[in-house]
N, C-alpha and C positions, 0 to 999 in steps of 0.2 A: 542384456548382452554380457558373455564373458568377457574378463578381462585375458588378454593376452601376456601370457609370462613366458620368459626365457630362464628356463630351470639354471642356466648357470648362470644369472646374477647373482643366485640367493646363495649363501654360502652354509645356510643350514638345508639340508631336505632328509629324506628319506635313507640315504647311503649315511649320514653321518647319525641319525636318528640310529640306527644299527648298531654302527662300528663303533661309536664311543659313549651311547647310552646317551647321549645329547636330550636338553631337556625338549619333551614332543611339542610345546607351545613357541617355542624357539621354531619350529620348522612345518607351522603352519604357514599359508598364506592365503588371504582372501581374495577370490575371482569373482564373486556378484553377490547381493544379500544371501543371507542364509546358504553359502556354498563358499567352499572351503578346499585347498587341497594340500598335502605335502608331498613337494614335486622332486623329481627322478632326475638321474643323470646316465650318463655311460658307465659311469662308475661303478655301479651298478653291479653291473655284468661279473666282475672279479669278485666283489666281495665273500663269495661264500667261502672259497680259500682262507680269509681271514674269519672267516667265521666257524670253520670247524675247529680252531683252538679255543674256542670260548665254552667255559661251561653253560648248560641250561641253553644253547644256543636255536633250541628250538622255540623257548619262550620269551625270547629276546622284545619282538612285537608287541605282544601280549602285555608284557610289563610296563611297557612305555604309552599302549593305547589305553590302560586302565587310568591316566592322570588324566584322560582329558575324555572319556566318554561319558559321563555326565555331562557334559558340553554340547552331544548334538543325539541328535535321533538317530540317524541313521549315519555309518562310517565302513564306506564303499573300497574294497581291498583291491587295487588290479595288478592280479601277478603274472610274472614273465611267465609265457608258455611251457618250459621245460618244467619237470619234476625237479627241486631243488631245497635246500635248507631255506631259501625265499620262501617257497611254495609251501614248506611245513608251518616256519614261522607264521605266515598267515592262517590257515589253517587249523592251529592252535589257539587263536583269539577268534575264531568266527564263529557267528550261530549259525548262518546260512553258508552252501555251498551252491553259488551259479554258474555253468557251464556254460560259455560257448564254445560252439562245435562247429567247424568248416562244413559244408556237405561234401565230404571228398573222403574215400576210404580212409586215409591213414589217418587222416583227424577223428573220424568214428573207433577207431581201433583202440586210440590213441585215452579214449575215456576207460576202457576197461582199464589200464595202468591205472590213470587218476584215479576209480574209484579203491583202487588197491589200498593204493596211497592215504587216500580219505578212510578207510578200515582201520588202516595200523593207525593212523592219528589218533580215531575215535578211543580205541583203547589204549594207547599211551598218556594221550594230555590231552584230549580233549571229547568227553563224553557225552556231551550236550551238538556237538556239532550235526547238521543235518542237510542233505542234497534238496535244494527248491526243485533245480530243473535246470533244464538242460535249453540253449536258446540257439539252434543252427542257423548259423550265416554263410554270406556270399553264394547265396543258394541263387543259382541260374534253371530255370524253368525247365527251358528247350534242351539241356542237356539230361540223357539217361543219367550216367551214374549219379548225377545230384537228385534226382528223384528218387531213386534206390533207396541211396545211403538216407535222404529225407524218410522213408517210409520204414528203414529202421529204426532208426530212432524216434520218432512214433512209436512205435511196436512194443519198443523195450525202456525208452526212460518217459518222462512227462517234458515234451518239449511245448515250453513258457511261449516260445514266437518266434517267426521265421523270418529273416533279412535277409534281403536280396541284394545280388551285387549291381550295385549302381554306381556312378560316376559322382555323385553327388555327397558320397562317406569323405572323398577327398577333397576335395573342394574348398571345404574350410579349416583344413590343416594350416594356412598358411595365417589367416585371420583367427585361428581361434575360436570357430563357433560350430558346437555340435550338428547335427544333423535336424535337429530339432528347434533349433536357433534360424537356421537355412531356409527352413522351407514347415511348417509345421502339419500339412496334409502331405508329406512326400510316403510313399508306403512302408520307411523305413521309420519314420517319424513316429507314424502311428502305429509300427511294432512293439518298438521301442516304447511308445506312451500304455501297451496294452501291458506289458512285462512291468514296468512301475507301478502298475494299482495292482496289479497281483501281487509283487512285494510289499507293499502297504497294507495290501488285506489283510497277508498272510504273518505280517511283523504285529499289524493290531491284534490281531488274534491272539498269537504268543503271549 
């Protein structure tokens, strides 16, 4: 079981890993064997303001994940939904690019931008970068447009797995324990567990 963190105890994370080149083992923390994370704040939210003064601002991430990625296998990025110098930064250090996608138009619409975004990246800084696939969530059955927008995207990208919106994603928001921690036959569980050996396949292979 994870351990439960309150991201503002720790006085290193992710916002100060940015803004002042902080060293990244400083602002690691462990949540259960072999799982790791360096956790977030509100703070968050503002910094890119403070980050378009900085030179190389798009490789800022990059720099700092290079000290310590010999340290683990796999180093799992999760960026705020908007298109941002966040969103580049990550971007810039990734091999893989994962998608998830609401089943609801404007979130379907909403990847043609990303994939733009993922273009210019590819040719500025970063030309190994590559889209895995796309993973549509909060997909409800009985409603049309979620079937729709679900059978486009089919159509047009490689959708890795489909999550349904269940009461059960929230649930252990409060304890701290993913979806898979909950319940490990729940259909989101073992979405979710089909989408990780595809990443593993696909990471071996590389």
């Amino acid at each position: 079981m994870c351990r439960l963190l309150e991201p503002n105890d720790y006085e290193y994370n992710i916002t100060t890993l940015l803004q002042s080149s902080q060293n990244p083992t400083e602002c690691i923390q462990p949540i259960k064997p072999n799982l790791s994370i360096i956790t977030s704040i509100i703070d968050l939210a503002g910094l890119e303001i403070a980050l378009t003064a900085r030179t190389m601002r798009e490789l800022i991430l990059k720099k700092a994940l290079k000290q310590i990625q010999a340290s683990y296998d796999y180093i799992l990025i999760d960026c705020p939904p908007q298109l941002s110098i966040l969103t580049i930064n990550a971007l810039s250090c990734a091999d893989y690019v994962l998608i998830p996608s609401k089943t609801d138009y404007l979130s379907y619409r909403g990847i043609e931008q990303l994939l733009n975004t993922i273009s210019v990246t590819q040719q500025e800084c970063n030309e190994n970068l590559a889209i895995m696939g796309v993973i549509a969530t909060m997909y409800e059955e009985k409603i049309k447009d979620c079937r729709d927008v679900l059978s486009a995207l089919e159509e047009n990208y490689e959708v890795l797995g489909v999550t349904k919106k269940l009461s059960i994603v929230n649930k252990g928001l409060y304890d701290g324990l993913a979806v898979t921690e909950q319940s490990s036959t729940n259909q989101i569980a073992l979405a979710y567990d089909k989408v990780c050996d595809y990443i593993i396949r696909k990471c071996e292979v590389a």
